[in-house]
Structures are given as structure tokens and as C-alpha cells.
Backbone as a ProteinNet text record, in pm:
[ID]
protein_1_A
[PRIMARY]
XXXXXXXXXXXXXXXXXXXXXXXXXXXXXXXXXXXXXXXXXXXXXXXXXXXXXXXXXXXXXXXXXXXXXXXXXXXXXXXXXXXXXXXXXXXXXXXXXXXXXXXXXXXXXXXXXXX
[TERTIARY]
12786.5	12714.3	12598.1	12615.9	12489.1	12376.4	12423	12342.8	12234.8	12299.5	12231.5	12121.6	12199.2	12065	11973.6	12023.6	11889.9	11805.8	11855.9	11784.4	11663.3	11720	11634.8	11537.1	11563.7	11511.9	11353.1	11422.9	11288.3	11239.7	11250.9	11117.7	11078.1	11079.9	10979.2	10849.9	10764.2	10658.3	10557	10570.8	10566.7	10395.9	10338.3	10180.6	10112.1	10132.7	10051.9	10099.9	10196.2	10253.6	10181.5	10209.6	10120.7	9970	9936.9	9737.8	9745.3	9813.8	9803	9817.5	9895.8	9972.6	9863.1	9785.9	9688	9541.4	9553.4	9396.5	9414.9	9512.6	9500.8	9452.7	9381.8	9320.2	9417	9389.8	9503.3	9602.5	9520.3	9671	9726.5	9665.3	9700.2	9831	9820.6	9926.8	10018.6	9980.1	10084.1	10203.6	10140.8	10184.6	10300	10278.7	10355.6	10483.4	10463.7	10570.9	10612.8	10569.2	10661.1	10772.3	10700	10748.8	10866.2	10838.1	10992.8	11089.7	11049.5	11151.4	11205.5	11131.9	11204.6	11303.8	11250.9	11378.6	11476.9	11460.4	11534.4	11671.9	11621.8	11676.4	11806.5	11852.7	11900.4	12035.1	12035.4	12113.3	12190.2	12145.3	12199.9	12310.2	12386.2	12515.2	12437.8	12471.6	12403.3	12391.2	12491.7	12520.1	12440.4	12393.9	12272.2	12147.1	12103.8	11982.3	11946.1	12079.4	12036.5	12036.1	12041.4	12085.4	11949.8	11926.1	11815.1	11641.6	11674.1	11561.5	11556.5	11628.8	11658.7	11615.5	11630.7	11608.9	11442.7	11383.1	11241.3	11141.3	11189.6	11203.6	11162	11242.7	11271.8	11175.7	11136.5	11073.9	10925.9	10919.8	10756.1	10715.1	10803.5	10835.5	10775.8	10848.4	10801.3	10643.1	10652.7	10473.8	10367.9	10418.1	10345.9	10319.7	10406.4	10454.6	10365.8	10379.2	10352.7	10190.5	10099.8	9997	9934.4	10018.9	9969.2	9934.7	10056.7	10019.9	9916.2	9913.8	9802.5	9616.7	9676.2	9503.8	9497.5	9620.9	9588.2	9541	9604.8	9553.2	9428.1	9363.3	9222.2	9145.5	9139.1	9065.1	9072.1	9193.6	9203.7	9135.1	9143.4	9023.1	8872.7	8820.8	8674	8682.5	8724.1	8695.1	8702.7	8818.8	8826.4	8659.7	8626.4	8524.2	8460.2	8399.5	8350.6	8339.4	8416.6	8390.3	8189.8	8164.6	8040.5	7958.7	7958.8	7890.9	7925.6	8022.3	8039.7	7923.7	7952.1	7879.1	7759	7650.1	7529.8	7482.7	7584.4	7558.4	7535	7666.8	7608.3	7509.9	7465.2	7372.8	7229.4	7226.5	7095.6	7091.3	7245	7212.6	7141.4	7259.7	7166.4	7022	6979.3	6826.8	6762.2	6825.4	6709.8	6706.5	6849	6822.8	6764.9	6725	6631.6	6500.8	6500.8	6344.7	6288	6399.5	6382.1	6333.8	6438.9	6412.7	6267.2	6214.3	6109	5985.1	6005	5906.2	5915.2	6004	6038.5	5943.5	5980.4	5938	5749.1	5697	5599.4	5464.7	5613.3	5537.5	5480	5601.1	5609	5487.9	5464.7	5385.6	5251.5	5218.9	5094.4	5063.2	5126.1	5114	5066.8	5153.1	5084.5	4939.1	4942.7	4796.2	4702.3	4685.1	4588.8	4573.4	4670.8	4604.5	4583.1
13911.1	13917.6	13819.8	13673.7	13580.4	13631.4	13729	13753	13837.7	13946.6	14049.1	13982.2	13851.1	13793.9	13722.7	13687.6	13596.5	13720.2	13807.4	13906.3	13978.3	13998.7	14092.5	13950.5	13779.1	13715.5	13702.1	13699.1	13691	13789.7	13892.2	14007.2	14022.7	13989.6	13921.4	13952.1	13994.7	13972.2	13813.9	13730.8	13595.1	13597.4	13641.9	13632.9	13613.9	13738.8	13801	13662.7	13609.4	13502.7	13386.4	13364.4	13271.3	13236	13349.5	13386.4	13384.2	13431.5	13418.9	13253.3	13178.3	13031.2	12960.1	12976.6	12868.7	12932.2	13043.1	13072.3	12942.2	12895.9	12865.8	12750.4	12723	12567.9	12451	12327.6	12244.9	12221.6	12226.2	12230	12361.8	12489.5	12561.3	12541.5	12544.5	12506.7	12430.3	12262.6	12204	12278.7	12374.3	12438.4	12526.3	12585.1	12692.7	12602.9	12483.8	12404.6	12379	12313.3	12256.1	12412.1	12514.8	12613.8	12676.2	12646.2	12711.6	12598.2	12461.2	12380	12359.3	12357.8	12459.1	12515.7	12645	12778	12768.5	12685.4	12704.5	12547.3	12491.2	12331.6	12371.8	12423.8	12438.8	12584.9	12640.5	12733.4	12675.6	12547.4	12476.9	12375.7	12314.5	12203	12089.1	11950.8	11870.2	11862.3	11845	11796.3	11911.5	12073.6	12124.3	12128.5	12063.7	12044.8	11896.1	11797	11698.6	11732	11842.3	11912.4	11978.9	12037	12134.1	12004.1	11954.8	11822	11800.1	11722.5	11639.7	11746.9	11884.5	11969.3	11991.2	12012.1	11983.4	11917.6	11786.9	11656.5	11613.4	11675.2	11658.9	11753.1	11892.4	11992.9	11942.4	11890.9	11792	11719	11643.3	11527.2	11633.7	11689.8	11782	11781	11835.3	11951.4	11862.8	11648.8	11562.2	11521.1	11520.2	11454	11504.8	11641.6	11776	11745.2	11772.3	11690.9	11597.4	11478.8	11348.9	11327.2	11366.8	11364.4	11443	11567.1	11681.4	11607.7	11509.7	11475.1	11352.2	11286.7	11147.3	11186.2	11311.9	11392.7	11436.4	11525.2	11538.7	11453.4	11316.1	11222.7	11119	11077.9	11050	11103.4	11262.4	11323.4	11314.9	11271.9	11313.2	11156.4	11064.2	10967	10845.8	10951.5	10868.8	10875.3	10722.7	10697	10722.8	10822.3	10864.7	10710.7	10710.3	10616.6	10590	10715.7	10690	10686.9	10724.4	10658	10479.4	10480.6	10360.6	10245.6	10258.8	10228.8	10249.2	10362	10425.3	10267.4	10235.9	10169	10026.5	9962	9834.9	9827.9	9919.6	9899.9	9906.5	9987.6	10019.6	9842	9800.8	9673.1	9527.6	9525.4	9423.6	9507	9603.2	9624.7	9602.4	9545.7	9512.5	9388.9	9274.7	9195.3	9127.9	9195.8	9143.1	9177.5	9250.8	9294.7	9155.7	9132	9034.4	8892.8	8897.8	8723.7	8748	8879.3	8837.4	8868.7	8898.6	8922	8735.1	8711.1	8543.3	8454.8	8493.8	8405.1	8430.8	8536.7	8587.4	8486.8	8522.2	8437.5	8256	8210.5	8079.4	8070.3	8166.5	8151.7	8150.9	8256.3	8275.6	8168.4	8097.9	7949.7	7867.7	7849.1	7765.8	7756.8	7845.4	7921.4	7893.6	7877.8	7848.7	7721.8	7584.3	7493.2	7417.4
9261.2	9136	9134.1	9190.8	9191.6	9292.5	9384.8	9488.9	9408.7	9336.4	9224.3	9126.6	9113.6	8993.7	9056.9	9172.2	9239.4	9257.7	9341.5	9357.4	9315.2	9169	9054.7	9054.1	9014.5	8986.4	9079.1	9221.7	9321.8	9333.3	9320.6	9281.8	9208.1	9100.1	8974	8996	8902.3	8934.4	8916.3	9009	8959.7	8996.5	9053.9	9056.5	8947.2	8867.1	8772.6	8674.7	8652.9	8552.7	8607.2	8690	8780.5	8701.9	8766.6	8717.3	8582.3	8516.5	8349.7	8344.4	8395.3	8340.7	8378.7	8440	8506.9	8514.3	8399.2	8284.4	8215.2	8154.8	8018.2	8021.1	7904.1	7862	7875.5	7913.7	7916.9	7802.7	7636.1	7518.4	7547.8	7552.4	7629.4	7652.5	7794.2	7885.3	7850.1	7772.4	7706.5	7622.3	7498.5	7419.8	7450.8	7622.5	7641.4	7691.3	7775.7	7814	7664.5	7579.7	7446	7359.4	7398.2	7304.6	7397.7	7535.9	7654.5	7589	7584.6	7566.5	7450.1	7321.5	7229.4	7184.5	7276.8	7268.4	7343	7464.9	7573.5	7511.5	7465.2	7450.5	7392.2	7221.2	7175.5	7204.7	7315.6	7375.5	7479.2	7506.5	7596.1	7567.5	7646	7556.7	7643.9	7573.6	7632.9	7770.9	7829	7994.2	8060.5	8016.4	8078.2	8049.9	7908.4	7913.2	8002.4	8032.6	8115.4	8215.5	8279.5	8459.3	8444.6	8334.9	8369.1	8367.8	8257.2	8251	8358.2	8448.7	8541	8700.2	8644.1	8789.3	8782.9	8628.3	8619.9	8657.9	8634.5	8685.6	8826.4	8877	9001	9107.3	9049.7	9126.8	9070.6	8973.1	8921.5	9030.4	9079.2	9166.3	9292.3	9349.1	9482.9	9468.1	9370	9378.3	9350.9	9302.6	9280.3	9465.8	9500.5	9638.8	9757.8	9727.6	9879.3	9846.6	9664.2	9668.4	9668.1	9715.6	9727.6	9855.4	9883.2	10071.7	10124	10115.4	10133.4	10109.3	9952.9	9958.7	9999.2	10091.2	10148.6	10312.3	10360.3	10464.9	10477	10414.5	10392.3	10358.6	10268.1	10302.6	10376.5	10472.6	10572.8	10686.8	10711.1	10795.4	10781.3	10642	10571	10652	10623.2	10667.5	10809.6	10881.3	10999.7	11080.1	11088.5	11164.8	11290.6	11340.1	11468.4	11568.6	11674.4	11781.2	11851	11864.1	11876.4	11777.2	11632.3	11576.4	11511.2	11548.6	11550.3	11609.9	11724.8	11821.8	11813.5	11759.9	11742.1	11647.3	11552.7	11458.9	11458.4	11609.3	11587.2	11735.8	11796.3	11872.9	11774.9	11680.2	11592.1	11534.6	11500.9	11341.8	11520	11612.5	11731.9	11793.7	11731.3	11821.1	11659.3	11528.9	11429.2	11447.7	11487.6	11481.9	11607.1	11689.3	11812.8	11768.7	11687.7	11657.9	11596.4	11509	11393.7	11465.1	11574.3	11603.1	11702.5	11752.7	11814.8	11767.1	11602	11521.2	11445.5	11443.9	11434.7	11514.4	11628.8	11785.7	11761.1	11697.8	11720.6	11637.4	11526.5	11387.8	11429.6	11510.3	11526.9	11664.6	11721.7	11835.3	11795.1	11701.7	11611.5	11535.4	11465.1	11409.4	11475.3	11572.2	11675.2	11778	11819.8	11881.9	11765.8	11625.5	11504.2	11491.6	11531.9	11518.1	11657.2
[MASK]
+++++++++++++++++++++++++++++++++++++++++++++++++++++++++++++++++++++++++++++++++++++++++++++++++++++++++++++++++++

């Protein structure tokens, strides 16, 4: 018999609910969570609205988790530093500061040569 209700349950049409649930404006969306919990709260005896809270809870937790990691992954990639431009970089910052000290050296040579 549980096999029967999972059953009917996962062929659901969960897309189309899907695409409707995540049109909605964010009170929106608030609204529809406050009004399931609601209806759903009071059919329940305590010890399952604390099983069912607590399983909410908990699958929040997943779908916080799977996207935390996911966007510590992708900007971990946006940002790991190319080895050669690395390198591109502090060869560019020591060829300014050689420029520098022999635009330095130049200055002090030119001074001198004037008196």
C-alpha cells in the first residue's frame, strides 16, 4: 500500500507546480508557505507537526548547503589565479620599477652635468 502512495505521489505533476511556485513575488511566496502551514498545522498532533517542522527544517538545510558549496565552487574557479599571469605581473611591476630607478639615476645625472 506505501509503495502505491509513493507511487501516485512521484508522478505528480511537480514541474508545472514548480514553475507556478517560483513565478511568484517574494510576499507571494511567503504567503503560500504561511497559508500550507496553517491548514496543514492544526490536522496534525503535536509530536507531528514537530517531525514534520523539523523534516522542513532539515531539507531547508540541504538545498542551503548543496548552494553554498556550488557558489563557493564557482567563485573559487572565477578566481583561482593564472600562474602565468601571475608572473606576467610581477615581471611588468620589476620592469616599472627599473624604469623608475633609471629615470631616478637620470634625473640625478642631469643635475649634475648643469652645475
Amino acid at each position: 500500500m506505501y509503495s502505491e502512495q509513493f507511487e501516485k505521489f512521484v508522478n505528480q505533476d511537480f514541474n508545472s507546480f514548480s514553475d507556478w511556485l517560483f513565478s511568484l513575488n517574494p510576499y507571494e511566496f511567503s504567503l503560500i508557505a504561511v497559508a500550507i502551514g496553517l491548514v496543514i498545522s492544526p490536522t496534525l498532533t503535536v509530536n507531528q507537526q514537530n517531525s514534520l517542522g523539523n523534516f522542513f527544517e532539515l531539507l531547508g538545510q540541504v538545498i542551503l548547503t548543496i548552494n553554498a558549496q556550488n557558489t563557493t565552487l564557482r567563485q573559487s574557479k572565477a578566481k583561482t589565479p593564472n600562474i602565468k599571469s601571475y608572473f606576467e605581473t610581477s615581471s611588468l611591476e620589476e620592469e616599472i620599477l627599473k624604469i623608475k630607478e633609471e629615470l631616478i639615476q637620470l634625473r640625478k645625472d642631469s643635475l649634475s652635468n648643469d652645475k
